[in-house]
N, CA and C of each residue as an Amber inpcrd file, in Angstrom:
protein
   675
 -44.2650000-116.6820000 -89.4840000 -44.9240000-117.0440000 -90.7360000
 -45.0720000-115.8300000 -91.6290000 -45.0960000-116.2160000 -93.0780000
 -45.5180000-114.9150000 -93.7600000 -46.5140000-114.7090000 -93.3780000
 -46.7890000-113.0510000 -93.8670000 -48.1430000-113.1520000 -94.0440000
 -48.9910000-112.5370000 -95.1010000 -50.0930000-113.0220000 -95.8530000
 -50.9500000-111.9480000 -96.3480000 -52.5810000-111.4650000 -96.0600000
 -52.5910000-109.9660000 -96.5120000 -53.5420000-109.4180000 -95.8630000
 -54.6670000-108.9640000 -96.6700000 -56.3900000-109.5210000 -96.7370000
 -56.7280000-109.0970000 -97.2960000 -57.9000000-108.1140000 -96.9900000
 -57.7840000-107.0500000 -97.1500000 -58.0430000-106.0050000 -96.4410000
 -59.3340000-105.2020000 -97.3670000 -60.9000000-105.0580000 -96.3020000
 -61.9260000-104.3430000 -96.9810000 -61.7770000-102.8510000 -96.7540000
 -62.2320000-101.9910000 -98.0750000 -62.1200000-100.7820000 -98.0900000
 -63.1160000-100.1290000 -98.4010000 -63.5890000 -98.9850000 -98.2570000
 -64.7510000 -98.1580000 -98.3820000 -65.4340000 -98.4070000 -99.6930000
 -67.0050000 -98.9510000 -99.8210000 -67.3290000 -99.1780000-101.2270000
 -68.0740000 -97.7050000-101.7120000 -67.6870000 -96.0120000-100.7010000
 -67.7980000 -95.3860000-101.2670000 -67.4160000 -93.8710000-100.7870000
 -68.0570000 -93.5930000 -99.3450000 -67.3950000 -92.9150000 -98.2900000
 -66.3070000 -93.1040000 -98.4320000 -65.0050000 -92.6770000 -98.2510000
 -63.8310000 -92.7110000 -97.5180000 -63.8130000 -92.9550000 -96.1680000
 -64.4840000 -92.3210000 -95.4200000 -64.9410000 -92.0310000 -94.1000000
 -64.6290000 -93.3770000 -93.2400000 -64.9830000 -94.2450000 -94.4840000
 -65.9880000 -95.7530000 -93.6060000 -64.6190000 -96.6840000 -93.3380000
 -63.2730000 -96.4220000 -94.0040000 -62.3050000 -97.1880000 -93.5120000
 -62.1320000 -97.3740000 -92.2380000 -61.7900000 -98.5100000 -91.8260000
 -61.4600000 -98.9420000 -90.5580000 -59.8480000 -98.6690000 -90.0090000
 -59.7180000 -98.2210000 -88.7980000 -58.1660000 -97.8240000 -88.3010000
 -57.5900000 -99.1500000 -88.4820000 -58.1230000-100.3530000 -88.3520000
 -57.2590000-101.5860000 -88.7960000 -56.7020000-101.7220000 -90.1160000
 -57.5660000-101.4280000 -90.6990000 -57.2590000-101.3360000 -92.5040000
 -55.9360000-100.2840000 -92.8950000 -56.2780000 -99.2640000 -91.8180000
 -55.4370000 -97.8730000 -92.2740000 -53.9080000 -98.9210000 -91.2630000
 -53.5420000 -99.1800000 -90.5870000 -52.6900000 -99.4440000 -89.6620000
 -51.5680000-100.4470000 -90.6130000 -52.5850000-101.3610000 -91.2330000
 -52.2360000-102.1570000 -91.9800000 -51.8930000-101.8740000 -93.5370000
 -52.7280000-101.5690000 -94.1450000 -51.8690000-100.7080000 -95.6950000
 -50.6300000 -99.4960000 -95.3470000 -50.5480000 -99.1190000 -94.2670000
 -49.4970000 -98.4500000 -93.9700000 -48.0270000 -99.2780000 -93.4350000
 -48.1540000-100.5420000 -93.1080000 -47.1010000-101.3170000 -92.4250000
 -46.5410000-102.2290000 -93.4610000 -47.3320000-102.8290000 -94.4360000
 -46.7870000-103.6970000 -95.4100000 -45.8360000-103.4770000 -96.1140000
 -45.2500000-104.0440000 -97.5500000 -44.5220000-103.7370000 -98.4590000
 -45.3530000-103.6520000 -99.8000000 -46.2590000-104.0260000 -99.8170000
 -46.6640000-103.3320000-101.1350000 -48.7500000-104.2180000-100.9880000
 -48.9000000-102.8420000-102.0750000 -50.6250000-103.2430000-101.7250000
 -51.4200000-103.0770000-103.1290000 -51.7940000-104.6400000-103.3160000
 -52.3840000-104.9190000-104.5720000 -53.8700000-104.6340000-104.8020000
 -53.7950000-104.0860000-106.3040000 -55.0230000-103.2210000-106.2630000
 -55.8330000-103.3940000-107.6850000 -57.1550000-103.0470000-107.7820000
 -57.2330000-103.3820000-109.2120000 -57.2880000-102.0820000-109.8140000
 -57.5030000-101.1250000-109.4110000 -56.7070000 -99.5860000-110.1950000
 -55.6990000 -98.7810000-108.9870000 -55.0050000 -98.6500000-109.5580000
 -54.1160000 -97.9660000-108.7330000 -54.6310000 -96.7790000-108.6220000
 -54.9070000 -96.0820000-109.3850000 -55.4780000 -94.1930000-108.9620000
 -56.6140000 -94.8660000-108.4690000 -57.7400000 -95.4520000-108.5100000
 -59.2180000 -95.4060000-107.3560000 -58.4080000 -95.4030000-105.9170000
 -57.0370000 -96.3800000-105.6750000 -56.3600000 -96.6200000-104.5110000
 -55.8440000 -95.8760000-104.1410000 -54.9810000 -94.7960000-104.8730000
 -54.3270000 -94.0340000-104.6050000 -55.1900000 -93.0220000-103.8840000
 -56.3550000 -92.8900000-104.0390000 -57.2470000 -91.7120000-103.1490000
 -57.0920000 -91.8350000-101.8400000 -57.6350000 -93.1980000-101.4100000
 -57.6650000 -93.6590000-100.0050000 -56.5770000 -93.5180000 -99.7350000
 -55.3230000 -94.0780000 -99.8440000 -53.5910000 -94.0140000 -99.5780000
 -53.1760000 -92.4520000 -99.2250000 -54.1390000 -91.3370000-100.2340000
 -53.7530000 -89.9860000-100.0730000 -53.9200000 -89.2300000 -99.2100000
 -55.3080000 -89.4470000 -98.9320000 -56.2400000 -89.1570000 -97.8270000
 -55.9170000 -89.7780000 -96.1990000 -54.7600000 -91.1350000 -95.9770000
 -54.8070000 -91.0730000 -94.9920000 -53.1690000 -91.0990000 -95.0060000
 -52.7270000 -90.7920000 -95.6200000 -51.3720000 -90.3350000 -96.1560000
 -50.2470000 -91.7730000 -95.5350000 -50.8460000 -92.4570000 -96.7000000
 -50.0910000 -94.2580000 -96.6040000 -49.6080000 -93.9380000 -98.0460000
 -47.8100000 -94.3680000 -97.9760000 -47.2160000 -94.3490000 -99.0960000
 -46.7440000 -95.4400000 -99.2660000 -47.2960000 -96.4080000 -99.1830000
 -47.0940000 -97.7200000 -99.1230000 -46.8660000 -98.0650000-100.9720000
 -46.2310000 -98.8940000-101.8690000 -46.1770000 -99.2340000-103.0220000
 -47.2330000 -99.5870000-103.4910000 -47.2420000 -99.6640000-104.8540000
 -48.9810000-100.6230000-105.0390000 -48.5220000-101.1700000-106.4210000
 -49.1070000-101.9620000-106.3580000 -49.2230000-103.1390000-107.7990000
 -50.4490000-103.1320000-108.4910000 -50.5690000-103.2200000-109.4690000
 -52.0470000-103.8950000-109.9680000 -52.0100000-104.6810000-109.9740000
 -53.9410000-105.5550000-109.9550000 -54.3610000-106.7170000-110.3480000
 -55.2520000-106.7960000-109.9730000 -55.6000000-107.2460000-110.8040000
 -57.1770000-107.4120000-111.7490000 -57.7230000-108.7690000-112.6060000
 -58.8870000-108.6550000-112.8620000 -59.5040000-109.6270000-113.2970000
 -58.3790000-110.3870000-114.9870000 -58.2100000-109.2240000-115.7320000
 -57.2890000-109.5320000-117.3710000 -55.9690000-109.1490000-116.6390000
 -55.7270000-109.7430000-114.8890000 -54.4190000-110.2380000-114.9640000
 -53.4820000-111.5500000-115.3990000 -52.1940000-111.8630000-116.1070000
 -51.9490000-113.0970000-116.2990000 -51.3930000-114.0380000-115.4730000
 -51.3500000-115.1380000-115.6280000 -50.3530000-115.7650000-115.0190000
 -49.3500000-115.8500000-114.3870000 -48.2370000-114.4640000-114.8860000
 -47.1290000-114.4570000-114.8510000 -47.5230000-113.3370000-113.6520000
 -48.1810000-112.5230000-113.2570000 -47.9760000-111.5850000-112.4780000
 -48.3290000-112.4800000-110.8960000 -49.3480000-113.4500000-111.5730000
 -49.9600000-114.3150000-109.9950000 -48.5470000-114.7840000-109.5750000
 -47.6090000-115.6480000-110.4580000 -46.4860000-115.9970000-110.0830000
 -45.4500000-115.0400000-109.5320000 -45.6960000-114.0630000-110.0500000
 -44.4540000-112.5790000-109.4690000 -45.0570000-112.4390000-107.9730000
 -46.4170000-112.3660000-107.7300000 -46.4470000-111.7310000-106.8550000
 -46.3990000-112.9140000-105.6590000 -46.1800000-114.1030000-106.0720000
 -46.3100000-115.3700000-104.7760000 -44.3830000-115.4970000-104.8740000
 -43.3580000-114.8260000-105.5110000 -42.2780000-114.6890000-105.5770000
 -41.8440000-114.2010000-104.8200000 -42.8480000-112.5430000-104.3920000
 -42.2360000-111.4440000-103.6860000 -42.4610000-112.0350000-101.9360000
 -43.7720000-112.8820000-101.9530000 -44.1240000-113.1690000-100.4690000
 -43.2340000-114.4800000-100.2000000 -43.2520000-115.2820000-101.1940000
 -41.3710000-116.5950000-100.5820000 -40.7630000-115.7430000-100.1140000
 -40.3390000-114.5210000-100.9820000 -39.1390000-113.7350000-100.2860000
 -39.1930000-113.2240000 -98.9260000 -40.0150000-113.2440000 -98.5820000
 -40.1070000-112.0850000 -97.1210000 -41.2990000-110.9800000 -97.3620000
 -41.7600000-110.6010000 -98.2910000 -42.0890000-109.3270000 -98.7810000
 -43.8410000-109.6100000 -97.9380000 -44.1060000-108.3250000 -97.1170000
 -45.7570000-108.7730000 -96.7650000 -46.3660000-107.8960000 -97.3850000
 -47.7200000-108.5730000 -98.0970000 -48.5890000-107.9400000 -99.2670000
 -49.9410000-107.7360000 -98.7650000 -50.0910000-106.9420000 -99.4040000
 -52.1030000-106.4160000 -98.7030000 -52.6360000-106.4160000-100.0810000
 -54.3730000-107.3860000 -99.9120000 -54.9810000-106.9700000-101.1420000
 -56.1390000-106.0590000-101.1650000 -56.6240000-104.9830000-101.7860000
 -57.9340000-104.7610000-101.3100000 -58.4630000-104.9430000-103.3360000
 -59.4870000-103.6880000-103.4410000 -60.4310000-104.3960000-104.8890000
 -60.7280000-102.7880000-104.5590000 -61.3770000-102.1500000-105.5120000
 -61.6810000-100.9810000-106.0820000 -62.0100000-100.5960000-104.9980000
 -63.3800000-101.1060000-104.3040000 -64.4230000-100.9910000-103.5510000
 -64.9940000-102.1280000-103.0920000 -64.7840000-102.3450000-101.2080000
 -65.7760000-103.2110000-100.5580000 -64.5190000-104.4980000-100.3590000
 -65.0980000-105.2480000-100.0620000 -64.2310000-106.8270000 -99.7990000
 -63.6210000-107.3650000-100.9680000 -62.0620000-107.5810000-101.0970000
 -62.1320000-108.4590000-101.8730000 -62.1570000-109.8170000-101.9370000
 -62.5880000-110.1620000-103.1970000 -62.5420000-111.9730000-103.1930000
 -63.9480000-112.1240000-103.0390000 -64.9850000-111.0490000-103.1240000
 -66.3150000-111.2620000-103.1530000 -66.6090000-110.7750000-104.4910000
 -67.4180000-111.4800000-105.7250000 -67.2330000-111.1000000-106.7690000
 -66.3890000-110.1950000-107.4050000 -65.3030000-110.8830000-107.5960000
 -63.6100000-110.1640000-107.4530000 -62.4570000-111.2490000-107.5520000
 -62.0860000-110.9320000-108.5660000 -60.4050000-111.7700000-109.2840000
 -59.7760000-111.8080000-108.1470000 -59.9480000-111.2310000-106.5840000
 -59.2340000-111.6050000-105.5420000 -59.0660000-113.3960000-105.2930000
 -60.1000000-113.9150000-105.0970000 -60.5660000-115.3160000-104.9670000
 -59.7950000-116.2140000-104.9910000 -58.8250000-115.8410000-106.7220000
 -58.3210000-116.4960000-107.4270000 -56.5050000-116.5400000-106.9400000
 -56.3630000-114.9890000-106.6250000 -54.9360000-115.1770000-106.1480000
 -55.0220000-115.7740000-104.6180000 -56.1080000-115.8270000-103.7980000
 -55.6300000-116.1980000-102.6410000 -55.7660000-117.5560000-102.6920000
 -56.3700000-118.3990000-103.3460000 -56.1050000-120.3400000-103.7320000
 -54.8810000-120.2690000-104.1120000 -54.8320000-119.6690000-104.8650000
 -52.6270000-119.8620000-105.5630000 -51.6340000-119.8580000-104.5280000
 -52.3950000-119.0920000-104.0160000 -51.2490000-118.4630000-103.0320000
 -51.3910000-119.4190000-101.8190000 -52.3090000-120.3030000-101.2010000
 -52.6780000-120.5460000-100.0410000 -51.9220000-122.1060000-100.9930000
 -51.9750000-122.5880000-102.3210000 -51.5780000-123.5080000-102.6730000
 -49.6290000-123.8120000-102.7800000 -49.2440000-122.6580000-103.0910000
 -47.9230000-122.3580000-103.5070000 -47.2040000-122.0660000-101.9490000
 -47.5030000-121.1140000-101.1930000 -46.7490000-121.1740000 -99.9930000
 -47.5240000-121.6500000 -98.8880000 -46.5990000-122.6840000 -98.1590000
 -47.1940000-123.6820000 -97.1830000 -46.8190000-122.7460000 -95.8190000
 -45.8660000-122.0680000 -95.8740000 -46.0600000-121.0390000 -94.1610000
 -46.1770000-119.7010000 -94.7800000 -47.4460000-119.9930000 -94.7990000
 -48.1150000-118.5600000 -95.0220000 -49.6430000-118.4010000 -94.2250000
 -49.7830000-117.5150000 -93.5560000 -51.1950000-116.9260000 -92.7100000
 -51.9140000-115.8630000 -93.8990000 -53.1700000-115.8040000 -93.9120000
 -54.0510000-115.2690000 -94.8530000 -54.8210000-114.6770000 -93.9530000
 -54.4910000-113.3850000 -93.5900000 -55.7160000-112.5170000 -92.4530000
 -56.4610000-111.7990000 -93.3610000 -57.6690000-111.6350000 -92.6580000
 -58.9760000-110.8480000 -93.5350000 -58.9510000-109.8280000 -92.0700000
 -58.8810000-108.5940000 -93.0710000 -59.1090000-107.2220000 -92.4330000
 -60.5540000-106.8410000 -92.5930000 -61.5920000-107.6290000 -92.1270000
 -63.3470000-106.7820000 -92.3610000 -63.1680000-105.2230000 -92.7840000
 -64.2500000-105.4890000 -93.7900000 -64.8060000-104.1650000 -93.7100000
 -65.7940000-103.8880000 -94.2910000 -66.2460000-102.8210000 -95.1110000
 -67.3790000-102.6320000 -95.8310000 -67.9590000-103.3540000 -97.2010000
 -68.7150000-103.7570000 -97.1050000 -69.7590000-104.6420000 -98.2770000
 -70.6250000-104.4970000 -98.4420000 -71.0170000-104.1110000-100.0400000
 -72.3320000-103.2590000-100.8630000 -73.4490000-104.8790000-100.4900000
 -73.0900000-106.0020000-100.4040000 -74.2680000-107.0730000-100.2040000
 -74.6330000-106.8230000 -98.6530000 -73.9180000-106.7300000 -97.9510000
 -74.7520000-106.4770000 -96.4290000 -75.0640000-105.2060000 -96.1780000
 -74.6310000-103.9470000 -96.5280000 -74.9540000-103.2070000 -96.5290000
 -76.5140000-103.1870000 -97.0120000 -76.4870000-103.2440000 -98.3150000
 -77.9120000-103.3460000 -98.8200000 -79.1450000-104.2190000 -98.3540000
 -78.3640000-105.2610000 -98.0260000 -79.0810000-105.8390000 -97.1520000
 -79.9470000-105.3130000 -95.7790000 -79.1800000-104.5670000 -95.1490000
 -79.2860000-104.1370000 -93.7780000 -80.1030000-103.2400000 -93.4740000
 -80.4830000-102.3320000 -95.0400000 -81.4690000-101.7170000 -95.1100000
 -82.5300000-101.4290000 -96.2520000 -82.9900000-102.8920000 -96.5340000
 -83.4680000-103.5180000 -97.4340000 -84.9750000-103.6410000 -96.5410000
 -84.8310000-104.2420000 -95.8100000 -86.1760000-104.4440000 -94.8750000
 -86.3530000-105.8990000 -95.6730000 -85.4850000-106.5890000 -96.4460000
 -86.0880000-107.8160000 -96.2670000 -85.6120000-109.0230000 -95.4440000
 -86.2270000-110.2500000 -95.6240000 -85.6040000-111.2220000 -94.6660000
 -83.9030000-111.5860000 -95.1680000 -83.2230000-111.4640000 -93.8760000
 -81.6950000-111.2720000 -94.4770000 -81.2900000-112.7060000 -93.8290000
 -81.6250000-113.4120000 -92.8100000 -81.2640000-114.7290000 -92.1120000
 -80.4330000-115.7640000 -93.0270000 -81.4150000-115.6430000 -94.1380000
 -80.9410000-116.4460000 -95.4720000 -81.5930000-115.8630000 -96.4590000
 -79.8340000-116.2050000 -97.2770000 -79.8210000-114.9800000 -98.6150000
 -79.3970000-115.4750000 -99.6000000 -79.5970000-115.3530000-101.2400000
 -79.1930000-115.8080000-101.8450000 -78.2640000-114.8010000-102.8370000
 -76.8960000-114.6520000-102.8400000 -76.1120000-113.8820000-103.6170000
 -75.4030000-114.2870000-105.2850000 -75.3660000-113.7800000-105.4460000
 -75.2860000-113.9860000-107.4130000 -74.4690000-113.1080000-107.9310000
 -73.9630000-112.2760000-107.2540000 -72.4160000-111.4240000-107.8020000
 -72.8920000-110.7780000-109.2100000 -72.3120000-110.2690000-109.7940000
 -73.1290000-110.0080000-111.1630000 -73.3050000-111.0020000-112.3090000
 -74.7350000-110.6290000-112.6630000 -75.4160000-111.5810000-113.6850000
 -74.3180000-112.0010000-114.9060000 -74.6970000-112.8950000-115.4610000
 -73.9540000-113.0500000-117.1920000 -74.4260000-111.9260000-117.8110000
 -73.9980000-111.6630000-118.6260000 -74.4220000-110.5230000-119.8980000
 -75.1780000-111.1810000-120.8550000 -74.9050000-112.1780000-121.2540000
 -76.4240000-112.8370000-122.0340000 -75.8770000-114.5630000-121.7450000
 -75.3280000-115.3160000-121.7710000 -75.4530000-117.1400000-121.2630000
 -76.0840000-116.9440000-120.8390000 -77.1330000-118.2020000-120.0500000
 -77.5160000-118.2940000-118.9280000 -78.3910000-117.0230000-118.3240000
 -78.5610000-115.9080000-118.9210000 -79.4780000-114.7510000-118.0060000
 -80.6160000-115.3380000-117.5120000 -81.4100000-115.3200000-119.0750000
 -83.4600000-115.7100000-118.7890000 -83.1430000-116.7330000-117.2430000
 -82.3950000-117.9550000-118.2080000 -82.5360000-118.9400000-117.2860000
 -82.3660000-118.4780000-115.6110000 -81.4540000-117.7500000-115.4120000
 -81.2070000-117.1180000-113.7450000 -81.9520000-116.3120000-113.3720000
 -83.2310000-115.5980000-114.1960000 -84.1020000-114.6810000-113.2890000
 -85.3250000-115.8370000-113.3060000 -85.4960000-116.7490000-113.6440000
 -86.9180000-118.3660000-113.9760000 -86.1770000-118.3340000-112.1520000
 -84.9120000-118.3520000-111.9500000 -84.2690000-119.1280000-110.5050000
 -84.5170000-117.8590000-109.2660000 -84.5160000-117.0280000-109.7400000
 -84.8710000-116.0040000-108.9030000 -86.1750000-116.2430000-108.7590000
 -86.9590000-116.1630000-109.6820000 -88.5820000-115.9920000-109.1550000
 -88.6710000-117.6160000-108.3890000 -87.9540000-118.2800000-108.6800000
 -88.7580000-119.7760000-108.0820000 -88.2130000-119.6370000-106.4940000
 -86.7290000-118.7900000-106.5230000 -86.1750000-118.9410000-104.6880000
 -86.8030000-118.8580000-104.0850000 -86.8390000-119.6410000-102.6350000
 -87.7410000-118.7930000-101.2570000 -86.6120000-118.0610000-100.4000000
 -85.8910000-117.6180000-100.9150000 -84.6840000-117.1420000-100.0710000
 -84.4090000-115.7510000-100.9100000 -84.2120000-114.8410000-100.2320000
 -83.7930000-113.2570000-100.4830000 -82.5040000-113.5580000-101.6740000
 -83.2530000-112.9160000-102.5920000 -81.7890000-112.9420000-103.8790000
 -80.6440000-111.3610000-103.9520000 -80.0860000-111.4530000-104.0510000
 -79.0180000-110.1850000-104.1250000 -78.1310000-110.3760000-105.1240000
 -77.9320000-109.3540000-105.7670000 -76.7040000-109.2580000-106.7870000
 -76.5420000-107.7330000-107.3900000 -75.5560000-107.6060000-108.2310000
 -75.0900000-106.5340000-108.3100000 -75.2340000-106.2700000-110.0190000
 -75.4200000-105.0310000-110.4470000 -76.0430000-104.2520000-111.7920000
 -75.3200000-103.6050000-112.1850000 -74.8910000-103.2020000-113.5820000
 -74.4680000-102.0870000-113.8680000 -75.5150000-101.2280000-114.7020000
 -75.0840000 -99.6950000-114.3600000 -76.8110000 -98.8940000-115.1010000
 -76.5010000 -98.9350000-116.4230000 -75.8640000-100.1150000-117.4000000
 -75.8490000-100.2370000-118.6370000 -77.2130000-101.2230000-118.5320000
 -77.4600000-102.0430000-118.0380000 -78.6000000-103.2020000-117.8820000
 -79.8750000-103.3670000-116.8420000 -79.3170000-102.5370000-115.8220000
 -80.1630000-102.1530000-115.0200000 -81.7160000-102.2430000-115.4830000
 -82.1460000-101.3920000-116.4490000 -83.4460000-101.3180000-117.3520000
 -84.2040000-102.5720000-117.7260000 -83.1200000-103.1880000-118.5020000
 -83.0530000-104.9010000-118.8500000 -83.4880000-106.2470000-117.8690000
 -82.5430000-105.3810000-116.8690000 -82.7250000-106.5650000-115.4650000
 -84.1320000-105.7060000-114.9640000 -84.7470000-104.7600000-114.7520000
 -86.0680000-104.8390000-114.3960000 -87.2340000-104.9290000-115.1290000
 -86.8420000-105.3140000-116.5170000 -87.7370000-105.8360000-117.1770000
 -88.2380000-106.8930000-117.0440000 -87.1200000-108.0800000-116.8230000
 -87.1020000-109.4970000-116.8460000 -87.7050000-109.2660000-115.6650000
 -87.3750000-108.5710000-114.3810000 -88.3090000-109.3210000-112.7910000
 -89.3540000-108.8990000-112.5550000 -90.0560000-108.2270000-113.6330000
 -91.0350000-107.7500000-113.6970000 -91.9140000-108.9880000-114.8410000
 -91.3600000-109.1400000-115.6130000 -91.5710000-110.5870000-116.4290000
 -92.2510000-111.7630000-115.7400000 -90.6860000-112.0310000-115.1980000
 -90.5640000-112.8380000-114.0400000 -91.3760000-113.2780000-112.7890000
 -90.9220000-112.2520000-112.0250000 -92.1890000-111.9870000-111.0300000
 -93.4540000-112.2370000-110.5860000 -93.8020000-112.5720000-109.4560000
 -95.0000000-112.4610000-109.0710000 -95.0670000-111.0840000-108.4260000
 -96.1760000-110.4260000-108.8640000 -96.3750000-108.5120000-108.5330000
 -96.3120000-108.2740000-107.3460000 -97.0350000-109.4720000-106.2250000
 -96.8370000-109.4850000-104.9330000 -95.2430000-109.3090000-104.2810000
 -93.9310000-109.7460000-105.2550000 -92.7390000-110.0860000-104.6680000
 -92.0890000-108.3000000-104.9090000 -90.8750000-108.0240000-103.4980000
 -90.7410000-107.1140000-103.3590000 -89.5060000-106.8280000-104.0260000
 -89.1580000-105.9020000-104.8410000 -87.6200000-105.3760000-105.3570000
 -87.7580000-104.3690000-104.3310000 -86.1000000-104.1540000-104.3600000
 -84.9930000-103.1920000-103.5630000 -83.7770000-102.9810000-104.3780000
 -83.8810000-101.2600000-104.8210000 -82.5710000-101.1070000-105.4390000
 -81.6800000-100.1040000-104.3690000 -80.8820000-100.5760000-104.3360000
 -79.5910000 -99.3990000-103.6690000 -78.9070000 -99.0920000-104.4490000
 -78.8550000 -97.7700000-104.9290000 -78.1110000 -97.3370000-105.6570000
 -76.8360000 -95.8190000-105.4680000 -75.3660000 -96.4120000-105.5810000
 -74.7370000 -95.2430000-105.0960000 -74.7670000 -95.0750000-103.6360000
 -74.7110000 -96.3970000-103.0410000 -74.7220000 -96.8010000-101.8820000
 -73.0310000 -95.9900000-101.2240000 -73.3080000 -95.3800000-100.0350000
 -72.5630000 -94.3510000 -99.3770000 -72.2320000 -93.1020000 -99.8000000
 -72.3710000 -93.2020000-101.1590000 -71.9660000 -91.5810000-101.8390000
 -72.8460000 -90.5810000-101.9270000 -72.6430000 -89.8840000-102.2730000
 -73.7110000 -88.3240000-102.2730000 -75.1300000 -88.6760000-103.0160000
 -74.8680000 -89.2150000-103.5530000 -76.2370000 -89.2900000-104.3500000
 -76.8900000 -90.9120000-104.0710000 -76.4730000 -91.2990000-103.0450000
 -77.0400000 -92.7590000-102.5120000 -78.9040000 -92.7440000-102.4940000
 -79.4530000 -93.2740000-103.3080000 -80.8290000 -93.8400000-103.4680000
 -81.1120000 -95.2040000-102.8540000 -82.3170000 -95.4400000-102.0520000
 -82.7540000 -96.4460000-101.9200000 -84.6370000 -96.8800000-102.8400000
 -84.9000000 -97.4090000-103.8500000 -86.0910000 -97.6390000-104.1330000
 -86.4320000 -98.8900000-104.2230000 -87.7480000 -98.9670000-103.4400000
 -88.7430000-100.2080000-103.1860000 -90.0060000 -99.8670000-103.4510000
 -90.5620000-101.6870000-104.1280000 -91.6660000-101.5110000-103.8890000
 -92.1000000-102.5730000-105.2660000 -92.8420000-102.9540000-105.4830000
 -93.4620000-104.4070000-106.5920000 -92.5970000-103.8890000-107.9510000
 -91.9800000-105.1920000-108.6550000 -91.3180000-104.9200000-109.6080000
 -91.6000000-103.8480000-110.5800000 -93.1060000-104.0180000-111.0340000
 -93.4720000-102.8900000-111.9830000 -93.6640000-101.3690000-111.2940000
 -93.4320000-101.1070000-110.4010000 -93.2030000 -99.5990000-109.7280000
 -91.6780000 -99.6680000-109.6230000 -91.0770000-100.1230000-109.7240000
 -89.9810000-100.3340000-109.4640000 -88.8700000 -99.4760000-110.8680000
 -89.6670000-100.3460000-111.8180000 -88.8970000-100.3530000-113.2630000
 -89.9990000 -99.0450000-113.6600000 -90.8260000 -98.4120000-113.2650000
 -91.2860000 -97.4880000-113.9780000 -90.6850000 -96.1370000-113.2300000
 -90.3270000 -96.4740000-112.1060000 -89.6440000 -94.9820000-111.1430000
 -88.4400000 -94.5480000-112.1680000 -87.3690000 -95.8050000-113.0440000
 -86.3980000 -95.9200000-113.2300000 -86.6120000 -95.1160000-114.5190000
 -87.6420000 -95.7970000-115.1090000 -87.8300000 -95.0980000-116.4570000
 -88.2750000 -93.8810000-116.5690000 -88.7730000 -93.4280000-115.4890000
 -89.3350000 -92.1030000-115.3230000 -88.0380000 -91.0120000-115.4400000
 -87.2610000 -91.7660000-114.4030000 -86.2980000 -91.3490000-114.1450000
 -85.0790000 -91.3720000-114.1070000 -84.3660000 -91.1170000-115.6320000
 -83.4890000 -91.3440000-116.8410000 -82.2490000 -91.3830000-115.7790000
 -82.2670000 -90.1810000-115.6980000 -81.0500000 -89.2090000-114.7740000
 -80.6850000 -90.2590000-113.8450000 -81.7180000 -90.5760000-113.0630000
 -80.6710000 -91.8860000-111.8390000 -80.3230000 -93.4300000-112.4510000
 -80.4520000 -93.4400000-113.9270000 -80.0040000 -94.7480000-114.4890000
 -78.4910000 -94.6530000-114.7120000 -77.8520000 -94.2870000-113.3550000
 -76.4200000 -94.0500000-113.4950000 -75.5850000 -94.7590000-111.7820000
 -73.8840000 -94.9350000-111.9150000 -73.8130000 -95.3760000-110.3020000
 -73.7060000 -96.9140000-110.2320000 -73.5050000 -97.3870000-109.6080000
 -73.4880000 -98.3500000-109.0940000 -74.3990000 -99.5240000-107.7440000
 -75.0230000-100.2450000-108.8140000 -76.2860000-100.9410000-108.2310000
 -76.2760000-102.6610000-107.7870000 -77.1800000-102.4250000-106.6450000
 -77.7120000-103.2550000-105.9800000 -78.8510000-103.2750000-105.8760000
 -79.3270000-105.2090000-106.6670000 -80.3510000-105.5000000-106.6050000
 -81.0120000-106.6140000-105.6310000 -82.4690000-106.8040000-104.9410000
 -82.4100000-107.2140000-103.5580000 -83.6610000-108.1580000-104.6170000
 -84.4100000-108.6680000-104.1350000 -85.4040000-109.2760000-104.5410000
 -86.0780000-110.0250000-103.2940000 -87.1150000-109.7840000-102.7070000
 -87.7480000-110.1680000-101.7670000 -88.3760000-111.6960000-101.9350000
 -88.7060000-112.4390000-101.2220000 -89.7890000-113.7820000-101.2240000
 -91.2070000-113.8640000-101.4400000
């Protein structure tokens, strides 16, 4: 059977790749990516000269079709995403339905690996059993309305920030909120400057404001019950 592979990669360490991951972007024919230089690091570092493609979210049509062309042919493809799993808030999603629709002997293996939602989770200290994930917010549709759904959950909310809104989004769960309910930000999760801050929304959003300098990175937001 063909096959394709979709393979998790470090959402920040290098370190954290798995020898399965490395075994495998090294054996394929080509490995789809949504930047090629973020990919090219990892590829360098474990010295895999494997081809690479882009693709990405403002990919078209025509490339989903090229690339379900190359796997009719014989060709075996690996996907990963900047950082972390793809197909978890990630244009991955989308090529592997096409693809699982378009070729009928084809196998779809998932290579585990690292993910900024369990990760954060794991050392969140909140209840993780059941969780509620939200990938990143709208930019304005639908926002107010999705933090009214956050404060009403009884289930651990998670989703992901950028420090353009970050400020914004702890305004609203502080809004939102009951003072009793717990935020958790991870921020820069595995990298050098990895932060973890907790503690009632309004300590939360005032650490942030205090503190300009860490309104930068890449964030994860937890929201307790």
């Amino acid at each position: 059977m063909k096959k394709f592979y979709v393979v998790g990669t470090p959402i920040g360490n290098l370190d954290d790749v798995t020898f399965r991951a490395v075994a495998v972007l090294s054996s394929v024919d080509l490995i789809l990516c949504e930047d090629t230089r973020i990919t090219a690091r990892l590829l360098e570092k474990y010295q895999i000269q494997t081809p690479m493609m882009s693709f990405h979210a403002r990919s078209k049509l025509k490339k989903v079709e090229n690339i379900i062309e190359l796997i009719t042919s014989g060709k075996t493809v690996a996907l990963v995403s900047d950082a972390g799993t793809p197909s978890i808030s990630d244009p991955g999603s989308l090529l592997v339905s096409k693809i699982r629709e378009a070729v009928s002997d084809i196998e779809i293996i998932a290579i585990p690996g690292p993910s900024a939602v369990t990760a954060a989770l794991s050392i969140s200290g909140l209840p993780s059993s059941d969780f509620l994930f939200l990938g990143f917010l709208p930019h304005k549709k639908g926002r107010e309305t999705l933090f009214k759904e956050i404060a009403a959950s009884e289930r651990t909310v998670v989703f992901y920030e950028s420090p353009h809104r970050i400020l914004k989004t702890l305004e609203s769960l502080e809004k939102n909120l009951d003072e009793k309910r717990k935020v958790v930000i991870c921020r820069e999760m595995t990298k050098i400057f990895e932060e973890v801050v907790s503690g009632d929304p309004s300590l939360v959003k005032a650490y942030f404001e205090k503190h300009p300098d860490k309104v930068r990175g890449e964030f994860v937001v937890l929201v307790g019950t």
